[in-house]
VOMAR-302615 format. One record per residue (C-alpha): residue in one letter; x negated, y, z. Coordinates in steps of 0.5 Angstrom, whole numbers, plus 2048, in hexadecimal, padded with zeros to 3 digits. Each point is the difference from the previous one (the first is absolute). Example, Ala and Ser with C-alpha at 12.3 -4.5 7.8 and 13.67 -1.06 7.14 Angstrom:
A7E77F7810S7FE8077FE
REM end
This chain:
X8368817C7X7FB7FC7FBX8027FC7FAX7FD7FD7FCX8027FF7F9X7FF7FB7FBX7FB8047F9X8077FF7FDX804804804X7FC805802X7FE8007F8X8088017FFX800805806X7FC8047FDX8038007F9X807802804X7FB806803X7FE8027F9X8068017FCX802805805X8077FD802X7FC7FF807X7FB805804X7FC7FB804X8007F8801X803801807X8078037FBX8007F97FCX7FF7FB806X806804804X8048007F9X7FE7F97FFX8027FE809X8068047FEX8027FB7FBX7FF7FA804X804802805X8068027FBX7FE7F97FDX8017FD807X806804803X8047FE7F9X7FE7F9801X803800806X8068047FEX8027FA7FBX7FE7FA805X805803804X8058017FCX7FF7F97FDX8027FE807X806805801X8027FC7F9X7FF7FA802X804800806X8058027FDX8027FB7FAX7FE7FB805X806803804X8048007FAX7FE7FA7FDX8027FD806X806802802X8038007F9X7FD7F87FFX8017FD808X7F77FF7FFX7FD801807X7FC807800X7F97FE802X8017FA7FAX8028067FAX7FA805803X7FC7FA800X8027FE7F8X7FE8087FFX7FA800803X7FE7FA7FCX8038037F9X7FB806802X7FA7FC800X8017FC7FAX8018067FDX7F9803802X7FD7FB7FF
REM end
């Protein structure tokens, strides 16, 4: 496989290289392909659990204040969104 790299990072590969902390470029894309991926699996960990959380306080609210479920997730939802933005 062949990738080409911005004079930046293969400046800063290189620089990685250097310090001694990695033996070749291949080590520092692996190490850096690693972290993505930890990066993408922890985001989608929390994007589950969201879920999970909102679930359950949209049942919760609903049953302890008569509010039709899908209205509560919906007011949760939004709440998020506002909240992110």
């Amino acid at each position: 496989m062949n990738v080409s790299l911005s004079i930046p990072l293969e400046e800063y590969i290189q620089k990685k290289v250097s310090s001694g902390l990695y033996n070749s470029a291949s080590e520092v894309i692996r190490e850096g392909l690693r972290s993505l991926q930890e990066k993408e699996l922890e985001k989608e960990r929390k994007e589950k659990l969201d879920t999970l959380l909102i679930e359950r306080l949209a049942k919760y609210e609903a049953g302890e204040k008569g509010i039709p479920l899908e209205e509560v997730r919906s007011s949760i939802l939004q709440s998020l969104k506002e909240a992110r933005t």
